[in-house]
VEXDRENRO-556975 format. One record per residue: x, y, z of N, C-alpha, C in turn; residue in three letters. Coordinates in steps of 0.02 Angstrom, whole numbers, padded with zeros to 5 digits, always signed. Each point is the difference from the previous one (the first is absolute). Example, Ala and Ser with C-alpha at 12.3 -4.5 7.8 and 13.67 -1.06 7.14 Angstrom:
# residues 2
+00660-00284+00390-00045+00059+00000+00045+00060+00000Ala -00018+00053-00036+00042+00059+00003-00039+00055+00037Ser 
# end
This chain:
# residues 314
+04034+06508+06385+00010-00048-00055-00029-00067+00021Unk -00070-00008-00011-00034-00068+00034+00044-00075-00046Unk -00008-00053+00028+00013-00062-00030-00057-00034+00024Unk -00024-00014-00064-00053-00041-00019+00009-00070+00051Unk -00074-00002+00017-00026-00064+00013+00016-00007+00090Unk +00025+00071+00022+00027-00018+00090-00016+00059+00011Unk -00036+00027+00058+00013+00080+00031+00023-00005+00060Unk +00052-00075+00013+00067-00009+00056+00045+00049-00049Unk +00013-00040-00076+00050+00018-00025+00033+00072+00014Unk -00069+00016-00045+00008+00085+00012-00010+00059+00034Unk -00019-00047+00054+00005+00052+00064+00072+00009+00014Unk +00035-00068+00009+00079-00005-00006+00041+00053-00026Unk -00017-00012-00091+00027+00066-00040-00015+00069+00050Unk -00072+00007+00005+00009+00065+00041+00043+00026+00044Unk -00035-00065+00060+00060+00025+00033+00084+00012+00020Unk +00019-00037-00059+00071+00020+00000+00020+00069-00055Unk -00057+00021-00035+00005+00070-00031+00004+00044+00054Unk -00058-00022+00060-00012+00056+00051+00048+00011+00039Unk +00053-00065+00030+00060+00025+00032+00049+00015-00052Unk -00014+00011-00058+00069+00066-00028+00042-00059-00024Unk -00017-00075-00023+00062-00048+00000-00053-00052-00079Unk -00018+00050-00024-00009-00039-00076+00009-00040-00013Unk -00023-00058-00028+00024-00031-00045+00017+00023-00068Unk +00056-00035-00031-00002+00027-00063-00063-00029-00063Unk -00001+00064-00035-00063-00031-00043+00015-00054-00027Unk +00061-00018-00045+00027-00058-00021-00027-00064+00047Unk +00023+00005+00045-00013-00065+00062-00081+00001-00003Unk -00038+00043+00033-00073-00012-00010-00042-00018-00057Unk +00032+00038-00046-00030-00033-00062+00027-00063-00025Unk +00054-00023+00028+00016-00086-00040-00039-00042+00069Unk -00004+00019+00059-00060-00036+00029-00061-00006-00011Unk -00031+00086-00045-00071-00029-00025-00006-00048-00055Unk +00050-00002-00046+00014-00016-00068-00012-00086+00015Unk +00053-00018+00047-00002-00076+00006-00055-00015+00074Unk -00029+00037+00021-00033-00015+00060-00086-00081-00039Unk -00014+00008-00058-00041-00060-00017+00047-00069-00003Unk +00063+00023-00031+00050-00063-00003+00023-00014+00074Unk +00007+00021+00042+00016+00013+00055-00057-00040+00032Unk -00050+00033+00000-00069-00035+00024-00001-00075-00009Unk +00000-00010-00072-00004-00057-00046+00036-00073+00047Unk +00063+00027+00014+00042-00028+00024+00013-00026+00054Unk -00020+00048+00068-00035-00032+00059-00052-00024+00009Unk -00060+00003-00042-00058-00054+00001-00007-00081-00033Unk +00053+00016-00026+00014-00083-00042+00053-00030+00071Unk +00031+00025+00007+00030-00012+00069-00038-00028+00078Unk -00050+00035-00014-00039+00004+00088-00052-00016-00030Unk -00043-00010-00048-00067-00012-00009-00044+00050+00033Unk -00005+00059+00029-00033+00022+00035+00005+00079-00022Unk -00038+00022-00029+00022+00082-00016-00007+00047+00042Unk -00031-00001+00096+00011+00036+00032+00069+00010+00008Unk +00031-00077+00012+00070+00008+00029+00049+00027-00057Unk -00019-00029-00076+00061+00047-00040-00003+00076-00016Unk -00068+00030+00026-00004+00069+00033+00038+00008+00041Unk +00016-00033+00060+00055+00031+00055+00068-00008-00017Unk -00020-00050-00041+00097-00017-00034+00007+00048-00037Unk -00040+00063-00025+00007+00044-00080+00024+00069+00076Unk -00058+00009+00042+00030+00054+00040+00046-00010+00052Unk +00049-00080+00006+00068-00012+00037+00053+00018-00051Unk -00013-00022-00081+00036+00019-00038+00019+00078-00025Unk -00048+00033+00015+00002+00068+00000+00030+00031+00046Unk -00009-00014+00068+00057+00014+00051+00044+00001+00011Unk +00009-00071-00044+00090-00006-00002+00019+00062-00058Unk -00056-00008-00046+00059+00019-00069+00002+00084+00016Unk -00058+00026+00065+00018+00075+00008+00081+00014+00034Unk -00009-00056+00032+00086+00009+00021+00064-00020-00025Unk -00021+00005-00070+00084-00038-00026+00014+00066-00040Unk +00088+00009-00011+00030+00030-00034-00022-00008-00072Unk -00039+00017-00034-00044-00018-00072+00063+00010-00079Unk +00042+00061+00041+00062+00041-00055+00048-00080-00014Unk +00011-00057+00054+00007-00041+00011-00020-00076-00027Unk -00064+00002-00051-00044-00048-00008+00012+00011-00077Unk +00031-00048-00041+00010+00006-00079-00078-00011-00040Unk -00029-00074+00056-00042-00019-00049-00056-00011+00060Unk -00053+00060-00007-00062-00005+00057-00044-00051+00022Unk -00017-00024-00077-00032-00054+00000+00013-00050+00014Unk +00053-00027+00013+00032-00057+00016-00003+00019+00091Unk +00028+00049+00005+00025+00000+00086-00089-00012+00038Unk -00039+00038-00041-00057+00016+00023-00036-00086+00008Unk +00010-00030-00055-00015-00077+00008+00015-00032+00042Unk +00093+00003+00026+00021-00034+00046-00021+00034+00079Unk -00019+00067-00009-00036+00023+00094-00051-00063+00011Unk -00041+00019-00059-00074-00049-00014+00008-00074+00000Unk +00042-00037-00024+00008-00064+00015+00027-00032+00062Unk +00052+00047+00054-00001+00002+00055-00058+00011+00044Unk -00033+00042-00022-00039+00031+00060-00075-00063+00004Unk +00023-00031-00067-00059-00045-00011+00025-00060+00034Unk +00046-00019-00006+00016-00070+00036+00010+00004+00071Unk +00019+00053+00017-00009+00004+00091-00090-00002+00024Unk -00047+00041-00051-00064-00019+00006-00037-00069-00004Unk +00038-00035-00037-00004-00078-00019-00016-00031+00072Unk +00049+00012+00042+00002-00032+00055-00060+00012+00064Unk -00007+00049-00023-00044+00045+00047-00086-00034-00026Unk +00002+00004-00083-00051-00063-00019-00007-00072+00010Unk +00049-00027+00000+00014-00067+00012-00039-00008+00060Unk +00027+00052+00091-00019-00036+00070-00093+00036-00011Unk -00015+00039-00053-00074+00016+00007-00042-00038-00027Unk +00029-00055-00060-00051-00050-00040-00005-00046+00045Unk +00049-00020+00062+00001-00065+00045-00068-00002+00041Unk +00015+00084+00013-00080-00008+00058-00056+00026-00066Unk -00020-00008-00051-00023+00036-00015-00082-00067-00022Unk -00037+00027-00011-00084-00040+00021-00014-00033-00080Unk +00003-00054-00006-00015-00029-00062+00060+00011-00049Unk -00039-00012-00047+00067+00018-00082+00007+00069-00022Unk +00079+00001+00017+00017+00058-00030+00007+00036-00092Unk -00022+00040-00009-00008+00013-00075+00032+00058-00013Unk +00030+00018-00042+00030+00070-00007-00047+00043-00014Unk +00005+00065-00003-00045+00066+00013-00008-00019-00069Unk -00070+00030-00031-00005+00014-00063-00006+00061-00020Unk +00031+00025-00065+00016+00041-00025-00061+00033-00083Unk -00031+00041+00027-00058+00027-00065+00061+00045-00052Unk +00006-00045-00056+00075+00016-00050-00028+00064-00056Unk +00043+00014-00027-00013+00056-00065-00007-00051-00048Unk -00031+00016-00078+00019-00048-00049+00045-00025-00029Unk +00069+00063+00022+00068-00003-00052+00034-00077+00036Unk -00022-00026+00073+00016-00049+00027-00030-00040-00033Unk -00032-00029-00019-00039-00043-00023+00047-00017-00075Unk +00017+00055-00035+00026-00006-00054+00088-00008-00009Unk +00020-00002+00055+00061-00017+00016-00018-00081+00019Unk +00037-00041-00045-00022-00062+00026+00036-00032+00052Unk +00074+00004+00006+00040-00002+00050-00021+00015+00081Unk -00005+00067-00034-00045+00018+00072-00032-00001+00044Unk -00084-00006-00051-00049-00035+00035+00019-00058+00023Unk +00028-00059-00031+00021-00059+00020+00033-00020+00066Unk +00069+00075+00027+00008+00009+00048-00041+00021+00043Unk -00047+00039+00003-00048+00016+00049-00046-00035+00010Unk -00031-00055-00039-00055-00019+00007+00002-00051+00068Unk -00052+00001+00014-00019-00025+00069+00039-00082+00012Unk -00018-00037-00070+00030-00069+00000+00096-00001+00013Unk +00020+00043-00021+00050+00027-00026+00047+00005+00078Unk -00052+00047+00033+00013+00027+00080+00001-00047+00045Unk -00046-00040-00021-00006-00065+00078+00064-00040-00034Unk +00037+00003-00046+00061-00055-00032+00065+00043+00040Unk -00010+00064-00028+00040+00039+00049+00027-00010+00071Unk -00073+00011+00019+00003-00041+00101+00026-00053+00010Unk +00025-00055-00053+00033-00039+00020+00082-00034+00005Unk +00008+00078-00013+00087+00005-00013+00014+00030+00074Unk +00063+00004+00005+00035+00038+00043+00009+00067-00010Unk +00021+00054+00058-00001+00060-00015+00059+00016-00064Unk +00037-00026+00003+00060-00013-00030+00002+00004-00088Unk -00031-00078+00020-00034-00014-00090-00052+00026-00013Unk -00050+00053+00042-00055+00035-00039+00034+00040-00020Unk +00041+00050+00048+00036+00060-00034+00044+00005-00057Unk +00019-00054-00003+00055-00011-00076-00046-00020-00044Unk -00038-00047+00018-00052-00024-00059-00036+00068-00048Unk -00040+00047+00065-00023+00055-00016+00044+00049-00042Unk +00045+00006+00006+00064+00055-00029+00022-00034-00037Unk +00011-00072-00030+00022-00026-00054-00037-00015-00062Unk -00046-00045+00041-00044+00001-00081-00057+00045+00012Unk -00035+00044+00033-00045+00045-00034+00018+00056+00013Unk +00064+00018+00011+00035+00076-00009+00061-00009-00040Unk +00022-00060-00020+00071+00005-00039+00034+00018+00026Unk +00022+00021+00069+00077+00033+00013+00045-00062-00011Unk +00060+00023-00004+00069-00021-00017+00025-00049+00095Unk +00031-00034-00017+00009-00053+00053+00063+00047+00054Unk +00023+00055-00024+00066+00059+00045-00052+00024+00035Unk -00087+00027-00040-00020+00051+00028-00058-00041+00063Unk -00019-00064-00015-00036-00002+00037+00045-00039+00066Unk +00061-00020-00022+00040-00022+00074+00006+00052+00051Unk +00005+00057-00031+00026+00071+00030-00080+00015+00038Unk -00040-00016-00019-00080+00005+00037+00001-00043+00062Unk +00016-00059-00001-00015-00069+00039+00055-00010+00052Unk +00060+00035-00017+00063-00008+00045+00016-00061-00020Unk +00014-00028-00046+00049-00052-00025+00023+00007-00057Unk +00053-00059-00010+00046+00001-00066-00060+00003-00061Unk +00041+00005-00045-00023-00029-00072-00014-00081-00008Unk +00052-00033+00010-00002-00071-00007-00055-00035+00040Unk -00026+00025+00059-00032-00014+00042-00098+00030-00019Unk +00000+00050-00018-00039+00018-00046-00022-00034-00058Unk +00035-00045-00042+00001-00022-00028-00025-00072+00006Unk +00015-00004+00042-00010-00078+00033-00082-00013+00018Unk -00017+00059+00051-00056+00022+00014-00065-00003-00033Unk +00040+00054-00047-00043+00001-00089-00016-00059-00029Unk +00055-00067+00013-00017-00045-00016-00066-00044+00017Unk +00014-00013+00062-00032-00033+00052-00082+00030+00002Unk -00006+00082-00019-00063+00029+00020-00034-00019-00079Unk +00033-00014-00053-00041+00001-00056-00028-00060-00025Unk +00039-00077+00040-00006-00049+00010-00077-00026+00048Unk +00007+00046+00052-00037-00006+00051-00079+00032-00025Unk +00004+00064-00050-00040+00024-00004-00046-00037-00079Unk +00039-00039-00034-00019-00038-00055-00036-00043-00006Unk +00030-00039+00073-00045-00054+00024-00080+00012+00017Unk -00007+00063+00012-00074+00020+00032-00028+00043-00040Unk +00025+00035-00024-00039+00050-00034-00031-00032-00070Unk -00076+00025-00026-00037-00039-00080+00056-00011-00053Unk -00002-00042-00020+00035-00007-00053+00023+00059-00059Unk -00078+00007-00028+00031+00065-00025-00084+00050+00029Unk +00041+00048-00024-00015+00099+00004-00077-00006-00027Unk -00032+00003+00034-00084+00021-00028-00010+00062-00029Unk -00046+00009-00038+00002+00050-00051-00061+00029+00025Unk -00014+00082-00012-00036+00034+00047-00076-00036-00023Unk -00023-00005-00090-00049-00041-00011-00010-00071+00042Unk +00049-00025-00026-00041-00077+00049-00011-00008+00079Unk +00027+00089+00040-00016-00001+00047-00069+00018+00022Unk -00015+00049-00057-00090+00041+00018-00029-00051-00029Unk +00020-00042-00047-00039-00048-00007-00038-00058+00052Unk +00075+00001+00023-00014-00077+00086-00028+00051+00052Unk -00002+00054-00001-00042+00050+00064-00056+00007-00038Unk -00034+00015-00042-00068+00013-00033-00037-00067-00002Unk +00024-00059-00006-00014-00047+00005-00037-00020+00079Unk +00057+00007+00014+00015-00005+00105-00064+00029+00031Unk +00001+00050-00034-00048+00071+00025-00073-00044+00003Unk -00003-00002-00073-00093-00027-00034-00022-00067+00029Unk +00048-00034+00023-00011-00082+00027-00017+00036+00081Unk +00053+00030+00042-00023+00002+00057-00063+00024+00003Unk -00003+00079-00033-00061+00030-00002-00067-00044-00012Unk -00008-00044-00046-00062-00032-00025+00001-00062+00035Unk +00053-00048+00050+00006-00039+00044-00003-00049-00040Unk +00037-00004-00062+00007-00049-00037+00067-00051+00022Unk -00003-00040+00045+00032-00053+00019+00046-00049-00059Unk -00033-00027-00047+00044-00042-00038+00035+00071-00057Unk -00030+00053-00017+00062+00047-00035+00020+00026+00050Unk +00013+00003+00053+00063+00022+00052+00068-00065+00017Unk -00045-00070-00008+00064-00069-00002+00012+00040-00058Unk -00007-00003-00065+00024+00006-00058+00059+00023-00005Unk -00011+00070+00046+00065+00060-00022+00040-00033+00071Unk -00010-00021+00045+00054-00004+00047+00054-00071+00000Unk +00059+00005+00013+00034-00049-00001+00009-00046+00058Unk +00007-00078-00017-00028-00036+00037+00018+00013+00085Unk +00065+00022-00036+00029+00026+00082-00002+00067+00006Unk -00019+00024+00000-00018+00071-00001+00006+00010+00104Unk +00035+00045+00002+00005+00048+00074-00043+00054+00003Unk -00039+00015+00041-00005+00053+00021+00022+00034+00082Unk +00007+00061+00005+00025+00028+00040-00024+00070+00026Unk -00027+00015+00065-00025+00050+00016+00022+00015+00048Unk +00020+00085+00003+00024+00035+00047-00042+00041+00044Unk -00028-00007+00059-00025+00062+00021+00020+00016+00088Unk +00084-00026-00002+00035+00030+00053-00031-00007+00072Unk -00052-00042+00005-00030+00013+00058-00049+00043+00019Unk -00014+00034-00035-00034+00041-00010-00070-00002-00055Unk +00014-00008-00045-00065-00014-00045-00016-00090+00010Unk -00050-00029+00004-00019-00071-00029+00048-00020-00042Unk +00041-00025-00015+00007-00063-00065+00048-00075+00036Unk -00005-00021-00061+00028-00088+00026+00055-00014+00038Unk -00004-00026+00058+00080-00005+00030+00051-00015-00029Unk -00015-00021-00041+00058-00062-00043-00035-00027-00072Unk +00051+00004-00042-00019-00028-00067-00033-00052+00006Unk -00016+00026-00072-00059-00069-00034+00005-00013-00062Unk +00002-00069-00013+00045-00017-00044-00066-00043-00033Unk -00005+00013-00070-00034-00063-00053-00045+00028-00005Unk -00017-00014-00085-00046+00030-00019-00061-00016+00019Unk -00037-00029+00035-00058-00027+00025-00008+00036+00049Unk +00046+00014+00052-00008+00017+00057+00002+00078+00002Unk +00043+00032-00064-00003+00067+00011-00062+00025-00035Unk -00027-00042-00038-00057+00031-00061-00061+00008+00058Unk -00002-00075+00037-00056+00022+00052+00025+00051+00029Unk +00008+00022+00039+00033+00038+00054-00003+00070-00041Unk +00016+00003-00072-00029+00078-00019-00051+00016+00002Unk -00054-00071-00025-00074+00024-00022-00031-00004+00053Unk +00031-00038+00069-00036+00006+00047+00011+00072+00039Unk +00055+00036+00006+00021+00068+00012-00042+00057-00023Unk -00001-00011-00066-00031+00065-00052-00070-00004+00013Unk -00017-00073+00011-00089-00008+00005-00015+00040+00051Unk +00027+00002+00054-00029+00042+00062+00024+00080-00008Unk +00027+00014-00052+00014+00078+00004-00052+00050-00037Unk +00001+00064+00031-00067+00027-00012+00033+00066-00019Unk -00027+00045+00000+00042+00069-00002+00049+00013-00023Unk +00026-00021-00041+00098-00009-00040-00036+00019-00056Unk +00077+00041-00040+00019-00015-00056+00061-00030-00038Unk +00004-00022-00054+00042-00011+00002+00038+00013-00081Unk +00067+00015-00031+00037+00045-00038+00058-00012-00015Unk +00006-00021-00078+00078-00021+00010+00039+00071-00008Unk +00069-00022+00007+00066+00057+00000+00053-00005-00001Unk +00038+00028-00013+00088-00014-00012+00041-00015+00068Unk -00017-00054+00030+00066-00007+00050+00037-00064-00003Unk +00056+00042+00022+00074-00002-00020+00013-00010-00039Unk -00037+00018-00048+00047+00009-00107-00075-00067-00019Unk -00027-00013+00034-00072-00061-00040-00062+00004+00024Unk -00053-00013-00047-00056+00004+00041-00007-00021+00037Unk -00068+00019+00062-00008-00041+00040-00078+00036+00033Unk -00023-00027+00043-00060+00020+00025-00018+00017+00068Unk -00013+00069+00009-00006+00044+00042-00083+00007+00021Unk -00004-00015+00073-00072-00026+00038+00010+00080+00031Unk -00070+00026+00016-00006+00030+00038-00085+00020+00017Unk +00031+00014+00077-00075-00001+00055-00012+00076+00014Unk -00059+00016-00012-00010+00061-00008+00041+00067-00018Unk +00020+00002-00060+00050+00039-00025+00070-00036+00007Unk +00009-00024+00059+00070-00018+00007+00033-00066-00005Unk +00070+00021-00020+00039-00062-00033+00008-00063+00074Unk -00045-00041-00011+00003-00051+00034+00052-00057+00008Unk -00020-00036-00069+00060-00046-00028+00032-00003-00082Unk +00075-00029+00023-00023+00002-00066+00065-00074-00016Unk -00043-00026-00049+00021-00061-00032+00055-00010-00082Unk +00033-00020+00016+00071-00004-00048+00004-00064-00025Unk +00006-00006-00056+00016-00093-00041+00080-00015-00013Unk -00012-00052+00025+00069-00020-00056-00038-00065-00054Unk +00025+00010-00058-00025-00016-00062+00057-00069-00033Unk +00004-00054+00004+00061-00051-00051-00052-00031-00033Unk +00021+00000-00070-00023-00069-00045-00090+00023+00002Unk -00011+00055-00030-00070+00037+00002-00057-00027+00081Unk +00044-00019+00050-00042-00027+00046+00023+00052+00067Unk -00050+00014+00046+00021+00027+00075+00029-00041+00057Unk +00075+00019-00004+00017-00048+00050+00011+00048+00067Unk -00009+00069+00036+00020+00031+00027-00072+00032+00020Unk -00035+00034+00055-00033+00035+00015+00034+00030+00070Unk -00014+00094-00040+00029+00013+00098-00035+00035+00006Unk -00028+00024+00056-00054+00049+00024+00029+00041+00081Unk +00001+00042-00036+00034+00042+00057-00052+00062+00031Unk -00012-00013+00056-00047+00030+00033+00021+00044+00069Unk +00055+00001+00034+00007+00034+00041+00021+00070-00008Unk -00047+00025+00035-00016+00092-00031+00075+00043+00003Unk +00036-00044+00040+00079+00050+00003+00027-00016-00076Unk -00010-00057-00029+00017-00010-00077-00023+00012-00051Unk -00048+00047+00002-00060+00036-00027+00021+00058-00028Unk +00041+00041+00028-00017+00060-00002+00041+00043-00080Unk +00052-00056-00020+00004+00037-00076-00045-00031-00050Unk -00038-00017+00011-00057-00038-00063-00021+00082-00014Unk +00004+00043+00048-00055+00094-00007+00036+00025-00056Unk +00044-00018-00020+00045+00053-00062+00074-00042-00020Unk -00003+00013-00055+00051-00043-00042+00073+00007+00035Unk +00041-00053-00012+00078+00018+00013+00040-00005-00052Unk +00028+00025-00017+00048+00019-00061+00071-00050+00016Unk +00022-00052-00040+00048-00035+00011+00009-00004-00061Unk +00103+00006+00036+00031+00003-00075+00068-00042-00002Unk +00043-00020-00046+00056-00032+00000+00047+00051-00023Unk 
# end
């Protein structure tokens, strides 16, 4: 009985068929059932979708060993393995971004369309969305995450986090406060996003300098990841003058690329690549029809789901 998207998972299933100690179908099938929500849930958490892979096959470990005849409501218990298993990972991210070589960016994610059309959603995943994330506590990401873009109930997500309700609550407060302050004003709409990337695209491409000021905002950030490993900027760069040069002077010397927009994390964005392969790839954040956000994520370990879509769900 494979489960999609791991052949840890289901080697697992096997082998506990092969020592004679089954799971019940019930139990395996409410793990494949919620295993995208599941997914969903540790990557808004960790920013990183290798690691909410290991959180999906720690959560599976556990849930092969629980009394299941025992478990009223799967989906819920199955959330709270996963929101544990994610915040002990938190920490384990936290001492790796300290040493880690330049600006850190969360993994990017090559999305299905039904993300895109969930507006909530995309909104939660999107890259701008993620670096606002990073700036909470493990605490207030995890309630934040389970409150407003999963709706659970303030009993069910205390029972996740190991605290009260009231305290949860408090949390909830503090993280939606915290996250208001930073995040665009409002929700970009998937048009005015291919719009500011098609735009983005034709100015860099043709090295048109004053329509690249145009679309960018005065303060405009950019940010590039390549871990130490690939070339990019040690450290942000901030203003539109300084980042517009700095693209056209970049792109001018590149030879052999192509380049392609595509759905990541629920919005367009534009996907570079050097001889067949996914090189970089660049993500907007969009306020007030202007680019105030560029991230370019280049280190090949953060690469590797751009090859095939991920299915995320609420």
């Amino acid at each position: 009985m494979p489960l999609s998207h791991s052949s840890v998972e289901r080697r697992l299933v096997e082998r506990l068929v092969h020592e004679g100690d089954p799971m019940p179908d019930t139990a395996t099938d409410s793990f494949v059932s919620h295993r995208n929500l599941l997914f969903t849930i540790a990557y808004e958490m960790l920013g990183s979708a290798a690691d909410a892979e290991d959180v999906l096959q720690e959560t599976w470990l556990k849930w092969a060993g629980v009394d299941h005849a025992e478990v009223e409501n799967h989906r819920a218990y199955l959330v709270r393995i996963t929101t544990r298993q994610s915040l002990t990972r938190l920490r384990t991210l936290g001492r790796r971004k300290e040493s880690y070589v330049g600006p850190w960016l969360p993994e990017p994610l090559l999305t299905a369309p039904d993300v895109a059309e969930d507006v909530e959603l995309a909104d939660s995943v999107s890259m701008a969305m993620m670096l606002v994330l990073e700036t909470l506590t493990p605490a207030e990401r995890a309630v934040f995450v389970l409150r407003e873009v999963f709706a659970l109930d303030y009993d069910e997500i205390a029972s996740a986090v190991d605290k009260t309700p009231a305290a949860v609550r408090q949390i909830a407060h503090r993280a939606r406060s915290h996250v208001a302050a930073r995040r665009p004003r409002e929700v970009v709409t998937q048009q005015e996003s291919r719009e500011a990337l098609a735009a983005f695209q034709r100015a860099t491409e043709t090295g048109d300098l004053q329509a690249l000021l145009d679309l960018l905002a005065p303060d405009v950030v950019f940010l590039g990841d390549g871990g130490g490993v690939k070339q990019a900027v040690p450290r942000p760069v901030v203003g539109a003058s300084k980042v517009a040069r700095m693209l056209l002077g970049g792109l001018g010397k590149a030879s052999g690329w192509s380049v392609e927009s595509a759905p990541v994390n629920g919005y367009p964005a534009l996907v570079f690549r050097f001889g067949g392969e996914v090189d970089t790839v660049v993500a907007l954040r969009v306020e007030g029809g202007l680019i105030s956000g560029l991230y370019a994520v280049r280190n090949p370990e953060k690469l590797s789901h751009m090859c095939r879509e991920t299915p995320l769900r609420r």
